[in-house]
C-alpha positions in Angstrom: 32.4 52.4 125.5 34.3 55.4 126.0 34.1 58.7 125.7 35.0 61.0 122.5 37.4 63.7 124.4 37.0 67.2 123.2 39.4 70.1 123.1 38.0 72.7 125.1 38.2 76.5 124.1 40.7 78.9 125.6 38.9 81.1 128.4 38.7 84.8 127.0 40.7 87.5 129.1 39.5 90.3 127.2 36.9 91.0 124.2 36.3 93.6 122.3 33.2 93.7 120.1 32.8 96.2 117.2 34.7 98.4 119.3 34.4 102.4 118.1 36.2 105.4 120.3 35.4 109.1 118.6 36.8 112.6 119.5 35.9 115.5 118.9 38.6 117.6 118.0 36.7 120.2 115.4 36.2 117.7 113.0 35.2 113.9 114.5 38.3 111.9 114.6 38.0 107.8 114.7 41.0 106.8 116.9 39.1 103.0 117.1 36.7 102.4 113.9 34.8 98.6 114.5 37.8 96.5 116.3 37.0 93.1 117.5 39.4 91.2 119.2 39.4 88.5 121.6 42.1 87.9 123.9 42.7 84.3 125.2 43.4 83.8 129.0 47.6 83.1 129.5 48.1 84.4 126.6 51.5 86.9 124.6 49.5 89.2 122.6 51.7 92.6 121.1 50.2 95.5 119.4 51.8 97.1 116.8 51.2 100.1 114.0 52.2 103.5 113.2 51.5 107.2 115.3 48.0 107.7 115.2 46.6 103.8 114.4 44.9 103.7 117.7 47.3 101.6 120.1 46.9 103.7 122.8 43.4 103.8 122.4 43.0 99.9 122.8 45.3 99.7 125.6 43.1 102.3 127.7 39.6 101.1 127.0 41.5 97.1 128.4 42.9 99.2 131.0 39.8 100.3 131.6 40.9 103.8 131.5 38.3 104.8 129.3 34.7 103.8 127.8 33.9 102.8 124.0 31.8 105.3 122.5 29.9 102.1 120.8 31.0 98.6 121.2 31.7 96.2 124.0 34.4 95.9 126.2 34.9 93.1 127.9 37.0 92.7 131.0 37.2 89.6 133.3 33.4 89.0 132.1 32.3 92.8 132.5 31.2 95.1 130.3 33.4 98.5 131.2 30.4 100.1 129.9 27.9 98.9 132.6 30.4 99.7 135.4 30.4 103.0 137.2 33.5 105.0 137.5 34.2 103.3 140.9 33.9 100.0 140.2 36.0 100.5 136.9 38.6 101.5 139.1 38.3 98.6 141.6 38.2 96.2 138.4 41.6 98.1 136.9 43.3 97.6 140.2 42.3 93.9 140.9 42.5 92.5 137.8 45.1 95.2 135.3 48.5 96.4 136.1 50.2 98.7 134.0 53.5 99.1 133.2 54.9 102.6 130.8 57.5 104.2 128.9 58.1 106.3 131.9 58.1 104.3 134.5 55.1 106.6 136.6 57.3 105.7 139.9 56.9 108.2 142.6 59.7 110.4 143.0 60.0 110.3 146.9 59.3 106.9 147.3 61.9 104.0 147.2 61.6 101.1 145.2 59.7 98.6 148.0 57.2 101.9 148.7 56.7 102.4 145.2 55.6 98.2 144.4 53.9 98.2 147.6 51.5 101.5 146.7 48.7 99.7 144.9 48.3 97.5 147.5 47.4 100.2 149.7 44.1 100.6 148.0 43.1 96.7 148.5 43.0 96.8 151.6 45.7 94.7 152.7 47.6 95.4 156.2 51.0 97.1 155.4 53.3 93.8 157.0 52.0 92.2 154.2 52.3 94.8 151.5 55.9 94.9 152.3 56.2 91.6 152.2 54.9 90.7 149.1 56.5 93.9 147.2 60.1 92.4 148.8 58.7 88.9 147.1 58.7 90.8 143.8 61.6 93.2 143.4 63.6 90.1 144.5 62.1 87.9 142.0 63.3 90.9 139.4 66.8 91.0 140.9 66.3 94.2 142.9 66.7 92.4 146.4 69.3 94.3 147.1 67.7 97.9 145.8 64.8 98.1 148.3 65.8 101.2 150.2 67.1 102.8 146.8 64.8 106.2 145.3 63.9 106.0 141.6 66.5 108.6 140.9 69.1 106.3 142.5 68.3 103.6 139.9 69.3 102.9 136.2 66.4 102.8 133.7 66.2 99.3 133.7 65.9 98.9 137.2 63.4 101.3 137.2 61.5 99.1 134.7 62.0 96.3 136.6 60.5 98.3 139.7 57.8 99.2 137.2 57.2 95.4 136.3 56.7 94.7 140.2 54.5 97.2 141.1 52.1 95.8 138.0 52.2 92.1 139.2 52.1 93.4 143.5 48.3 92.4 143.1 48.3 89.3 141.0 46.6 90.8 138.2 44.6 88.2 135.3 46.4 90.9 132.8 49.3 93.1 132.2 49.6 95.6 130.0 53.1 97.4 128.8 53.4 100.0 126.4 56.3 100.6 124.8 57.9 99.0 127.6 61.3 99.1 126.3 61.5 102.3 124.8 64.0 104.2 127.2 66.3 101.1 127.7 69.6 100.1 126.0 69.8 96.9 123.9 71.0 94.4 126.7 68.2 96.0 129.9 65.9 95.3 127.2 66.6 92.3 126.8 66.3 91.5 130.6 63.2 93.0 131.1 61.4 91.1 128.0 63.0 87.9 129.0 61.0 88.8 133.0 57.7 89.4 130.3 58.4 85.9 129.0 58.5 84.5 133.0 55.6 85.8 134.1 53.7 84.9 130.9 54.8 81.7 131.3 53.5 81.5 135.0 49.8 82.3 133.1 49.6 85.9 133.4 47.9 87.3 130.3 50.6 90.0 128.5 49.5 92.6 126.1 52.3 94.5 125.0 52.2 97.7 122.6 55.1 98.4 120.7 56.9 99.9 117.9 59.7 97.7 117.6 59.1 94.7 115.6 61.5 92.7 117.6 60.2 93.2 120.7 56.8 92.3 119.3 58.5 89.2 118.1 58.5 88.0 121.7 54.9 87.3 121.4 53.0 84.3 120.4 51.0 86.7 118.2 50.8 90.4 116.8 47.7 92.6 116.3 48.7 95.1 113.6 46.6 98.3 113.5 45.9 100.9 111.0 43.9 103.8 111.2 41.8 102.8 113.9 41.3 99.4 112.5 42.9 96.1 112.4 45.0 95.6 109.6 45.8 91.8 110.6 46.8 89.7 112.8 50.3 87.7 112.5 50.7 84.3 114.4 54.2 84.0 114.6 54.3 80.5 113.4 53.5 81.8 110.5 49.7 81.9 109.6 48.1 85.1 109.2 44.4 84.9 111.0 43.1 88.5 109.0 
């Protein structure tokens, strides 16, 4: 007789249970008010809402940047709550790589310095840093930029140095925020279409945004409002809140 197979559920990258952050500015203010949201493994999830709806809030609490003032946050099956400052910081640079607006390159440092700096603090030998951060920025089309300084580059090779230096330790999850916001149309497009290669080689992408097309690249979008989730848009279609 055989066996009734059974579809098994997606492993969970990230969870967040009744998630609340409050400052204190005067009067309290509620930048996360009870968010739950579970974020499958491999998975293309963008986060979208207005100024002030608490993007930036959920990014650094999965970043493990900051702590919940109630609620659980879950990251590669921890608790960010239960984990000192140190070991939040060894999670954030095993498991999360970051890529911003910005860039956050280090002036004085040329592109295959600036991917292989978070390495540094794994302690892997610096033959292999180099190695692998020469791995990347070729993979991103900067094989031929390696010696160059960030002021030497265009924006969207400086994104694309960005976008190395998040993947130089193989991290379960990246997250971007507003990742395209200093690019022109076409750069844009190349460094989303990079997002959609590394997704599809099973890295988990969260990407916050603004810009309803580049959310579009997702296979779903969180929409926040005030603190709270408005809903969340499958983008065949089907609307799961």
């Amino acid at each position: 007789m055989s066996n009734t197979g059974t579809i098994s559920e997606p492993e969970i990258a990230v969870s967040l249970e009744d998630v609340r952050k409050t400052y204190q500015l005067g009067e309290p203010v509620h930048a996360l008010d009870g968010v739950s949201l579970e974020i499958p493994r491999g998975s293309y999830t963008a986060i979208m809402g207005p100024s002030g709806s608490g993007k930036s809030t959920l990014m650094n609490l999965v970043g493990c940047l900051d702590t919940p003032t109630a609620g659980a946050v879950v990251v590669d099956d921890k608790d960010v709550r239960d984990l000192s400052s140190r070991e939040r910081t060894r999670l954030r640079g095993s498991e999360v790589g970051f890529v911003f607006q910005t860039f956050n390159l280090m002036p004085r440092l040329n592109a295959l310095e600036n991917v292989a700096l978070p390495q540094l603090f794994q302690g892997i030998s610096r033959g292999d840093r180099r190695d692998r951060a020469r791995e990347l920025l070729e993979r991103v089309g900067l094989g031929d930029r390696i010696d160059h300084l960030p002021n030497e580059l265009s924006g969207g090779q400086r994104q694309r140095v960005a976008l190395a230096r998040a993947l130089v330790n193989d991290p379960a999850i990246v997250l971007a925020d507003e990742p395209s916001g200093n690019l022109d149309t076409e750069t844009e497009s190349q460094v989303l279409d990079l997002f959609a290669e590394f997704h599809g080689g099973g890295t988990t992408m969260i990407v916050v945004t603004h810009e309803r097309h580049v959310a579009e690249r997702a296979e779903r979008i969180v929409h926040l409002l005030d603190g709270k989730i408005e809903r969340i848009e499958e983008l065949d279609g089907v609307e799961e809140k």
